[in-house]
C-alpha positions in Angstrom: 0.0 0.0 0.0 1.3 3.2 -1.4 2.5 6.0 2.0 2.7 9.0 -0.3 0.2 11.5 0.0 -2.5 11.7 -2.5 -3.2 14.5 -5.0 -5.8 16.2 -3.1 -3.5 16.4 -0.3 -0.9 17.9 -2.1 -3.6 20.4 -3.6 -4.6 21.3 0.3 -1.6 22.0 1.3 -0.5 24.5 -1.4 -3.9 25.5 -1.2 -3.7 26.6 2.5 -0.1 28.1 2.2 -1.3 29.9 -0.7 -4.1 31.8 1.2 -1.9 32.2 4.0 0.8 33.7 2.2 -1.2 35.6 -0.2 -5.2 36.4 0.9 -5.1 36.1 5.1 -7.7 38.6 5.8 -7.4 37.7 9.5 -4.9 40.2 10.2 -6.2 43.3 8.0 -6.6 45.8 10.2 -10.3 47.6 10.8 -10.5 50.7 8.7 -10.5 53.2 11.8 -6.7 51.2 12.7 -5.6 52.0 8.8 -6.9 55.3 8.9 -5.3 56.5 12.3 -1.9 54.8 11.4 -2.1 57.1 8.0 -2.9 60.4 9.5 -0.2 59.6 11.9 2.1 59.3 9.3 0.8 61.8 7.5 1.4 64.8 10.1 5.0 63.1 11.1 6.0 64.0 7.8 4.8 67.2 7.1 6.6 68.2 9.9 9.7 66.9 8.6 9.4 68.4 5.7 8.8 71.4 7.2 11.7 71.1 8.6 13.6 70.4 5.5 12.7 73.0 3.3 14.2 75.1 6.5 17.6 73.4 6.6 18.0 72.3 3.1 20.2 69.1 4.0 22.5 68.1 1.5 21.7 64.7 -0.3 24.3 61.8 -0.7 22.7 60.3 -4.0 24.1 60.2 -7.1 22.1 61.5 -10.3 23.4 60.3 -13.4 22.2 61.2 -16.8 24.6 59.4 -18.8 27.1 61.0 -21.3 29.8 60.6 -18.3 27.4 64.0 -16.7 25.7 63.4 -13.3 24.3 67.1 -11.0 26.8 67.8 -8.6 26.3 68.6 -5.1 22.4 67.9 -4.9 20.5 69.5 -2.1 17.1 69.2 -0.7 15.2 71.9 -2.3 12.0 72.3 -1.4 9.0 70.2 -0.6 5.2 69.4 -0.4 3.2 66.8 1.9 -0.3 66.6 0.8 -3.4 63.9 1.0 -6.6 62.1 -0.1 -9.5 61.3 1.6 -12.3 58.7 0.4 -15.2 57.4 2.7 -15.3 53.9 4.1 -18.9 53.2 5.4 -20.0 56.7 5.6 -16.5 57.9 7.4 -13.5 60.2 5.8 -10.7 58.1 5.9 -7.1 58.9 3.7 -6.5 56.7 1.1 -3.4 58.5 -0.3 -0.4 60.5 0.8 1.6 62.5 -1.3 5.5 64.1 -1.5 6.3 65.9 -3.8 10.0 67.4 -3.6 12.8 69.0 -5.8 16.4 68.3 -5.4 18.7 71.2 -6.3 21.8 70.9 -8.1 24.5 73.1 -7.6 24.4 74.5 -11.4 23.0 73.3 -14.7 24.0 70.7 -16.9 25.2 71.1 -20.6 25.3 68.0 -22.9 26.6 67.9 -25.9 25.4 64.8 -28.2 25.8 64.0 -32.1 22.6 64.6 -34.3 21.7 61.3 -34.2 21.2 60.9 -30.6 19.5 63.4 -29.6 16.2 61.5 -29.4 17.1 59.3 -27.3 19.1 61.9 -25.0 15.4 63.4 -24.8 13.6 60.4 -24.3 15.8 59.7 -20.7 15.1 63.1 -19.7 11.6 63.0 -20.2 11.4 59.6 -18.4 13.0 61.4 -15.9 10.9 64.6 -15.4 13.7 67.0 -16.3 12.9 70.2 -18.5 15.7 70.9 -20.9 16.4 72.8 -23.9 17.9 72.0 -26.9 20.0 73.8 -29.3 21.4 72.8 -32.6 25.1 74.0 -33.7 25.0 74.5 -37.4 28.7 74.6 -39.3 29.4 77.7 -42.2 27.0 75.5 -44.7 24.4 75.0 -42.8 24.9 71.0 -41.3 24.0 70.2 -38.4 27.3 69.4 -36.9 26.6 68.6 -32.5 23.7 69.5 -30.6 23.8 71.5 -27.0 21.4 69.8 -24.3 20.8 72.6 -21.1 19.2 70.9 -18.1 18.3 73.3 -15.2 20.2 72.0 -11.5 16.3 70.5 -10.3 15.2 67.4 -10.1 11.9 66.4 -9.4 10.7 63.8 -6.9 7.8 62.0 -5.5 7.0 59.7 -2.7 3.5 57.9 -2.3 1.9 56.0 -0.3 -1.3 54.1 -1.4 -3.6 52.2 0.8 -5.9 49.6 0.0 -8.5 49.3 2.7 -9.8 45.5 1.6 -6.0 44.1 1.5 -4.2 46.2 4.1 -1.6 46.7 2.0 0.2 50.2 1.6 1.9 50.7 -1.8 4.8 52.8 -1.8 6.0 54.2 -5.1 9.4 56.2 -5.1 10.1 58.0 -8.2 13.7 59.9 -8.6 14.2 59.1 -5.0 18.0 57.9 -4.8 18.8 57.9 -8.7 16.6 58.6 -12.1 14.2 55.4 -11.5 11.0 54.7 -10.7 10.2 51.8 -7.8 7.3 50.6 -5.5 7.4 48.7 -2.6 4.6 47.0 -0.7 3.8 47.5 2.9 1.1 45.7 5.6 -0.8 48.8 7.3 0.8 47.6 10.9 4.6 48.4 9.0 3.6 52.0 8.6 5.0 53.5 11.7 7.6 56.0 12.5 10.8 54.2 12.9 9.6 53.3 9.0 8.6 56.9 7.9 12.1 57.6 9.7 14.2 55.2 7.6 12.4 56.8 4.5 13.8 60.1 5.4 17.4 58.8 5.7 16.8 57.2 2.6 16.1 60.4 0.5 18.7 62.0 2.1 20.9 59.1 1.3 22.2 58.6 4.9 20.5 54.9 4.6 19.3 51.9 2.3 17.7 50.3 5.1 14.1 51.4 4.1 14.1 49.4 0.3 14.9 46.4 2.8 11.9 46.6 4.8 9.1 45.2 2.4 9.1 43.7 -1.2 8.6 44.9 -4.8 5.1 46.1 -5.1 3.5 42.7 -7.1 6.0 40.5 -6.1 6.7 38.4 -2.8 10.6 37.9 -3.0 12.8 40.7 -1.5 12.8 44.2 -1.8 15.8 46.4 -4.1 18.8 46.1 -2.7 
């Protein structure tokens, strides 16, 4: 007589890991738990920010945008905390929080590319939020011989947090945040406290990595960026 386990135990058991890994609703927190942790967070870092925009920290990230040129001696800039309320049951509750933050460069950036890549020299800046302009060196006859690429010393950046009240999880995308690149990590409400929000701060100052090691890839269940 065969000892091996049969099919449908097989199925149960990756059937039961599965929900427990994936869909355990047992330990979403109520919406007035989600919703306090948020507006926490929410006043924690508009202070901080307040606070930045005061001191103007310098940032220890490199921003590279190819052709051997990356801003020198980035600074915090300025910045903007804002949220989003929806109602849950009849009841205001925020459903996003919003950063939105410029990094200042010590002076511009000039590029200098061949005719034939300048598309693609545009196409990375616009991916990456920067404004530019572009100006075309003509020889004595009139060819087009090298063209001048001017990017202003600011950088654009953005922090979000996105909460899904059925799943509990908090969606975190970071755009421009430690280099031109665009990331999301994934969060359970109950990770949304301040030694987190404080780890995020480091991060964007570049003091830290720590944060992008505290929760995966938004869609995926391995680790997060190292």
């Amino acid at each position: 007589m065969s000892t091996s386990p049969s099919l449908l135990d097989e199925l149960r058991v990756q059937y039961e890991s599965s929900r427990k890994t994936h869909d355990d609703r047992s330990e979403v927190e109520g919406y007035e738990a989600i919703d306090k942790r948020l507006r926490h967070a929410y006043q924690w870092l508009d202070k901080a920010f307040s606070y930045l925009d005061g001191v103007k920290p310098a940032i220890a990230h490199r921003f590279d945008v190819g052709h051997g040129l990356a801003f020198e001696a980035p600074r915090f800039g300025r910045g903007y905390v804002g949220q989003h309320e929806r109602r849950v049951v009849g009841f205001p509750v925020i459903d996003e929080i919003n950063i939105y933050y410029e990094i200042a460069a010590a002076r511009p950036l000039t590029i200098e590319v061949a005719p034939g890549g300048v598309q693609m020299a545009e196409k990375a800046l616009d991916d990456a939020g920067l404004q530019y302009t572009c100006r075309r060196v003509e020889d004595h006859e009139g060819t087009v011989r090298k063209c001048v690429i001017t990017v202003p010393p600011a950088i654009p950046a953005k922090v979000s947090f996105h909460v899904d009240y059925v799943t509990g999880i908090v969606t975190v995308p970071l755009v421009n945040v430690d280099r031109f690149d665009r990331v999301a990590l994934e969060f359970h409400s109950q990770a949304i406290e301040e030694s987190v929000l404080d780890d995020l701060l480091k991060f964007i100052l570049g003091r830290d990595a720590t944060f992008l090691r505290r929760a995966p890839l938004a869609g995926m269940h391995g680790a997060a960026r190292g």
